[in-house]
Each structure stands twice: as C-alpha cells, then as structure tokens.
N, C-alpha and C positions, 0 to 999 in steps of 0.2 A: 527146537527146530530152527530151520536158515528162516533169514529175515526177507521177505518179500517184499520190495518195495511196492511193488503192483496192487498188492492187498489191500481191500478196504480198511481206512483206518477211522474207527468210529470213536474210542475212550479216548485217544492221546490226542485229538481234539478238542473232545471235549474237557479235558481237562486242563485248559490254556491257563485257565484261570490260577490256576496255582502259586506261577511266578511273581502275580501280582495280586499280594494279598487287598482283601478291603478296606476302607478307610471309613471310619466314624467322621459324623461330623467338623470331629475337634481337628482332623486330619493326623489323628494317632493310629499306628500298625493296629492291625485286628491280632493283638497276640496274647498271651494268654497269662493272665494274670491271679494272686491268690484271691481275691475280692471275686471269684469267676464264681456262680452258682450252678448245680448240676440242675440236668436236661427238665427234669421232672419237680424243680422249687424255684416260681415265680421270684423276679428280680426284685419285686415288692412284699414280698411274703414275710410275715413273722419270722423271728429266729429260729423259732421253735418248729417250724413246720416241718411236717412230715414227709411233703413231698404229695406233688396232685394225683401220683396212681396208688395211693397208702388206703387202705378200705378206710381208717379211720380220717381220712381228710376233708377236712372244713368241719368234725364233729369235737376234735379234741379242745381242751379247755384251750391250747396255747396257742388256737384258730378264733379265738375271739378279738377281732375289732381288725381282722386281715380284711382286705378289700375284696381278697380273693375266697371267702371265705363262700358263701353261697353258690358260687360256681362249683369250687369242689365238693360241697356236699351235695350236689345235687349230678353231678356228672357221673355218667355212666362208670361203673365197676366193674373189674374181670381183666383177663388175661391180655396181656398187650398182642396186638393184632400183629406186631412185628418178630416178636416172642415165637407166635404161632408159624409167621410164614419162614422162618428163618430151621426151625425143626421139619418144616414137610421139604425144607428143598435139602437139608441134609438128612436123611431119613435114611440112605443107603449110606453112611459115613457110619461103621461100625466105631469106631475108636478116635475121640478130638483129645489131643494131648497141649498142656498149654505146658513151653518151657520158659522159668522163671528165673530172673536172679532181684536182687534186694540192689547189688552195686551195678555198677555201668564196668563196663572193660575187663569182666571175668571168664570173656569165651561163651555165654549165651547164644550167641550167634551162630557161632562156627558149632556147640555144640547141636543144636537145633538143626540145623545143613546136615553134619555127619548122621544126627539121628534118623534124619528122614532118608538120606542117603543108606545106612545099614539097615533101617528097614523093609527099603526099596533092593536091597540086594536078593532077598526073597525073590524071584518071578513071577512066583504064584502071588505075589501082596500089590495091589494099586495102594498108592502112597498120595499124599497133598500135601504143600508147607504152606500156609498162609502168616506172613512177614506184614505183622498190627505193628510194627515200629515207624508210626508215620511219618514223623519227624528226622529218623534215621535207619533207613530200609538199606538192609544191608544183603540180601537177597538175590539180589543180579547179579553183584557180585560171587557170592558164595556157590552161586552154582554159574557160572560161566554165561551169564543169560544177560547181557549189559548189550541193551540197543534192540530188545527183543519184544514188540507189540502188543497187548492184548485187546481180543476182537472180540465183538458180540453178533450173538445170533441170534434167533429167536426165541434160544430158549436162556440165556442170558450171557453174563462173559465167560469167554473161553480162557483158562487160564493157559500160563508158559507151560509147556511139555519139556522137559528136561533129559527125558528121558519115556522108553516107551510106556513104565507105569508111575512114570513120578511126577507130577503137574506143579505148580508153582505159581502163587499171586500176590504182588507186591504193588505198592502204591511207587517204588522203583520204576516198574515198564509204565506209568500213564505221565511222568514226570516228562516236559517235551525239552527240558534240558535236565542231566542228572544234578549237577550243581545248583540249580536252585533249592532255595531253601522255604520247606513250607511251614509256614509262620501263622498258625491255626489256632484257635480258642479250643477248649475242650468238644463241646458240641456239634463240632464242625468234624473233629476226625471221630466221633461218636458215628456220624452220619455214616462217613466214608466206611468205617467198620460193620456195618451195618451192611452197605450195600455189600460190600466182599461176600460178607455170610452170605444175602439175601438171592444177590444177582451172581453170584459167579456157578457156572455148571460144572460142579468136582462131579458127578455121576457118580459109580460106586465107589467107595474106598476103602481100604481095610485102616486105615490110621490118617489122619488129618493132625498134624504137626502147627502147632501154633508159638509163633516166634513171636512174643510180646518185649516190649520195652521194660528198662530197670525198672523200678521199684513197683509202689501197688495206687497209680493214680488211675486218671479217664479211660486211659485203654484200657485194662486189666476189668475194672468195673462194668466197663461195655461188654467187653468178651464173655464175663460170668452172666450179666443180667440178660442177651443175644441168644446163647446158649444155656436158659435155665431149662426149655421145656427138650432141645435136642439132648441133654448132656454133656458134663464134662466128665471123663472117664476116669483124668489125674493130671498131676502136675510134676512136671520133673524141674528139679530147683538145682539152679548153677552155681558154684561159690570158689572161691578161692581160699588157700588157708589163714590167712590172715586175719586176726580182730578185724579190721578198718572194715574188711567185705560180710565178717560173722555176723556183725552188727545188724549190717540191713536184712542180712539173712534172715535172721530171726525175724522181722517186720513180716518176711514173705509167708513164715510157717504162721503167725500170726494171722497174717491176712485169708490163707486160704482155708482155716481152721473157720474164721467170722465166715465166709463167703459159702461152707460148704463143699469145698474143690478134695478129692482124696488128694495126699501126696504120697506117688509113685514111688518116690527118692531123691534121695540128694545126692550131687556126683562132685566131688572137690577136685577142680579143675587148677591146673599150674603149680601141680603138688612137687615140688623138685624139677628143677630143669634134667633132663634126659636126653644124651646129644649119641647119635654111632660111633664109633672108633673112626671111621673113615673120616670125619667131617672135624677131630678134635686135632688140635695142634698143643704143643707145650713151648715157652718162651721163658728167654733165660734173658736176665736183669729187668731194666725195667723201661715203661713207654709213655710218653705222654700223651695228650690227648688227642695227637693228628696220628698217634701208631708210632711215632717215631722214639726207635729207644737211645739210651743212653750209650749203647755200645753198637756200631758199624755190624761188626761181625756178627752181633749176637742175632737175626735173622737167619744168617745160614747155621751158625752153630745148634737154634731153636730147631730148626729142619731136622738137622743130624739126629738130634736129642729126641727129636718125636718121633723117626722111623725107628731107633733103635727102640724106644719104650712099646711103641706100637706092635713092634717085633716080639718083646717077650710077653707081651698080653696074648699075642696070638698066638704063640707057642704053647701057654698056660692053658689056652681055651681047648686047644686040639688036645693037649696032655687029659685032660678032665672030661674029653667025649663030647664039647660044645663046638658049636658052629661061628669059628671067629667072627663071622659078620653079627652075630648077634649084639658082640659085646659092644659097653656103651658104658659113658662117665654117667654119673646122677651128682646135681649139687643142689640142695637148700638152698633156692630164693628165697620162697615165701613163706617163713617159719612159720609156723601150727603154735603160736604164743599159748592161747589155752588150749589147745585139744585138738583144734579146728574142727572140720565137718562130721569128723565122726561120733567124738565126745557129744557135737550139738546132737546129733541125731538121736543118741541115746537118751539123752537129758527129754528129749523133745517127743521120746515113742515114734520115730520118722524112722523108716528105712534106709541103711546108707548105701548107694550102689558102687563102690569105690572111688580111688583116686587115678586121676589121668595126670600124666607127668606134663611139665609143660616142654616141650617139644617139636623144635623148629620145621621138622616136618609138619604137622599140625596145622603152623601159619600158613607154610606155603600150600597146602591144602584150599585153606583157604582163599586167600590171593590169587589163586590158580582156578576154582571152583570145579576144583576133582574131589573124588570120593575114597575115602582111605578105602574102602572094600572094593576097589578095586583091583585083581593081580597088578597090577604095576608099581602102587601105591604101597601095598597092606605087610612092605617088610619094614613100615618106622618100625622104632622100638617100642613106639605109645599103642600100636594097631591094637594089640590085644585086651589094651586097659580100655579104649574106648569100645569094643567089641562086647568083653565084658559090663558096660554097661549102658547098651542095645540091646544087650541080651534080657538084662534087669528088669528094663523097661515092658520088653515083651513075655517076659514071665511075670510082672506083676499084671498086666491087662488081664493077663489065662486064669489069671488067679480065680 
C-alpha cells in the first residue's frame, strides 16, 4: 500500500535500537561470535550438556558437577510455551514453505519473491513471505515495498500488503535507516524470529513462504524448533551448478534430513545464461576493459554484422513455424563439473524441479520488485522454467 506519513508508527520506533548495537562491559560490539552458546545451554554448562529443555537434563551422567545441574533436573518439563503460542496464531496457515540454499548469491532470494509471487497469481490463494534474513533482508527490495511501515494493532503486527492477497514481513520495514547494519548475537535474532511468528497477524493463508538465510545456522534452527508443533510442510532448496555452491548444498540436504523438514525439491538456479535476440549484439575484434576496441570502425561494422545475423535467425524462426521473438542465445557460465543439481538429487532420493537459466530479466525483476507472472513481465525467456517450478512446488504440497 502508499505510505501514510499520518499513520501511527508503533515498531519502527520501537526498533531504534538497532543502529546502535550493545556494548559489554569490555566496550566490545555485541556481535556474534563462534564461542556463542545456543538459547537453551547455560554459559557455564558442561560440554556435554544437553541443553535445559532436553527431558534428560541435569540426570545424564555428563551433568555431573555442572552448577546448573539441580536446577535442570528439577525444572519443569513439556512443550515450550512459545512452541505452543506460535502454532495457535498460525493455525489458519495451511502451507509454511522454508526456501533454502547451502551458498550465499545463488538467487534464494529472488527465488523466494518469484515463488510467493506465482503463487499469489492464483486469486483464489492468500499468500505471506516472511524474510528471517536478519542480517540481510532483501525483501523491500524484491517486492518494491522500501520505505513502507509496519503497524500493530491489537491483534498483533500487520504485515506490508503487497498486493491484495500477498502480505510481506521483514526486519527491512522496522530498520529506521535501511543502511544500517544489525550487528546481533544469535539469541537476539532468535527472539526477533520469534516475535515475526508469534506477533505478526498473516490471518488465513494458503502458503506462508519463508525466506531464510545461507547456510543451516541460528535462523534455520529457530524456524524448525518455532514451528515444530505448527509444521513445516517442505523445503525448497536453491543451488547453482557449480561444485563450489553443490558443496554446501549437500550440508542443506543433510541438515533438513537431521531436523525432520520434507524437501519439496531442488531447482538449479543460473543454469546457462539465456539472453532474447533483441537484447544480444555480436562485435568484431576486440575490447578492452573500458569497451573500447582496437578497431574505430569496428562498433558500426559490429551493428551491421548483428542486424544482418539477427535477420537470418528470424527468417529461420518464421521458416520453422516459431515466433521470432522467442528466440534467444544460451551460454554456459556455470558449468555442471559433476552433474550438478540433478545427478545430486538422484544420488540424494530428492526431487529435482528443474533448471532456470540465468537471465537478465530475472535481475531486473528483481531490482524492480515486479513479478514475472505478470502479463507485462511473463515473455522473458526464463518465465516458463520458473513457472515450471511454482508449479513443482504446488504439486508437491497436493501430494
């Protein structure tokens, strides 16, 4: 929606604190370190411990001579109270979809936006994306919502509306400058993820789209342990073809294998760059790195030489019954060294929902915070591969 400056503004006050992270005595950043211990195993605790909500805590052998040891075996046991309240306020959330990658910078993001986006193209479907990337909320961005408030009422926060069934909550709209940088301990954006679930009013939804950060640290573990008693319905995992991104990939198939999470599928994202005929030029000799070639001429003669080539593509395309605007170059960036996504999937018993080419439309998508299922949008040449797997997604849930 437009931005009301008149509007009560209740969270992006309260959230000042951000900018200025806290300071320990030593007058060191509050930032987050490997030495950090998670929410549930005291700072003083044995190695070995289990953690104070573990039924077996303060009884096992490797709780002997903890200080904290009699507290935990005597503290109350059962279901965490936040567990519980986090399932009654999403209870009308048919479908929480978390989207994963293992690397950073393989299109998670933009995939997660377009997913929520093609599933919002339905009418009939209310849609939610909650954006747990605390640290880098890329979300106001992707849907065009940068400078846009969220407010509470009494029945909690209202999230961005993006659209008449598609709502949107990121740690992005309470930021009271977007450039600051929040510089948080694990525990701290545990909390924050918490309240999202806890406090934010999505009302009914047919699919709740959860946009997590790389790899499988604090967020990832909150999101699974937040939503053990509402459900996780699946997980769709982001990859590129290349070893370097397989690698972590495999940590993610790993990770949601120990956690319990189904995985929906894996989609290998920036499989071949794929550019339209209109948008491709051909150049003759050569250029250095300002663009500038070795030959004067050779800019208009590159012109000449690309409307002519261009010409007999399109001639070809018409002679064959195709629609010249269809046609398009495809080139190998990011070789598939072993197999890439697909080979893993097999090797893994994962479902593979195909490849999306990588696709300058795509970015600008992005950048722009439109939706390829859009008519305006939906003639890239990628629209169908990511179509195709919105679609995957939504036949794996019916399953």
């Amino acid at each position: 929606g437009v931005r009301h400056d008149n509007r009560p503004r209740f969270v992006r006050g309260w959230f000042q604190f951000v900018s200025t992270p806290s300071q320990t005595n030593t007058g060191a950043p509050d930032t987050m370190t490997n030495t950090d211990t998670p929410d549930n195993v005291p700072a003083d605790a044995n190695e070995s411990c289990p953690g104070t909500d573990a039924d077996e805590a303060g009884t096992r052998p490797g709780c002997a001579g903890c200080p904290n040891q009699n507290a935990c075996a005597t503290a109350p046991k059962g279901v965490d109270p936040d567990v519980v309240a986090v399932a009654e306020r999403l209870k009308d959330v048919k479908h929480k979809i978390l989207v994963l990658s293992g690397k950073g910078g393989v299109g998670k993001s933009t995939f997660a936006s377009q997913l929520a986006y093609g599933l919002a193209s339905d009418p009939e479907k209310d849609v939610g994306l909650l954006d747990i990337d605390i640290c880098g909320p890329s979300a106001p961005i992707m849907f065009a919502a940068e400078g846009q408030d969220v407010h509470k009422s009494a029945s909690g926060w209202q999230p961005v509306y993006v659209a008449e069934n598609l709502a949107v909550m990121s740690i992005g709209f309470l930021l009271p400058n977007p450039d600051d940088a929040v510089i948080w301990r694990g525990p701290r954006k545990n909390g924050l993820i918490k309240q999202f679930l806890k406090d934010t009013e999505w009302g009914e939804l047919d699919f709740l789209v959860v946009d997590a950060p790389p790899g499988t640290s604090d967020e990832h573990l909150s999101i699974v342990q937040y939503l053990k008693q509402a459900g996780i319905s699946g997980a769709l995992i982001v990859t590129t073809p290349q070893e370097i991104a397989m690698a972590d990939v495999r940590k993610e198939l790993s990770f949601c294998k120990k956690v319990g999470v189904p995985v929906l599928g894996v989609v290998e994202n920036m499989s071949g760059l794929k550019v339209g005929l209109e948008k491709v030029g051909f150049l003759t000799g050569s250029a250095d790195a300002d663009g500038d070639t070795d030959n004067k001429d050779s800019l208009t003669n590159s012109k000449a030489l690309s409307d002519k080539i261009k010409a007999v593509i399109e001639a070809h395309c018409v002679s064959l019954g195709h629609d010249p605007r269809s046609a398009c170059v495809e080139v190998d960036v990011f070789s598939a060294t072993r197999g890439g996504a697909e080979k893993m999937c097999a090797d893994h018993g994962v479902p593979f929902l195909g490849k999306v080419p990588l696709d300058p439309s795509i970015a600008l998508a992005g950048e722009k915070g439109q939706s390829l299922f859009d008519a305006s949008t939906n003639q890239s040449p990628s629209f169908q591969a990511v179509k195709r797997v919105v679609d995957g997604v939504r036949k794996a849930l019916e399953a």
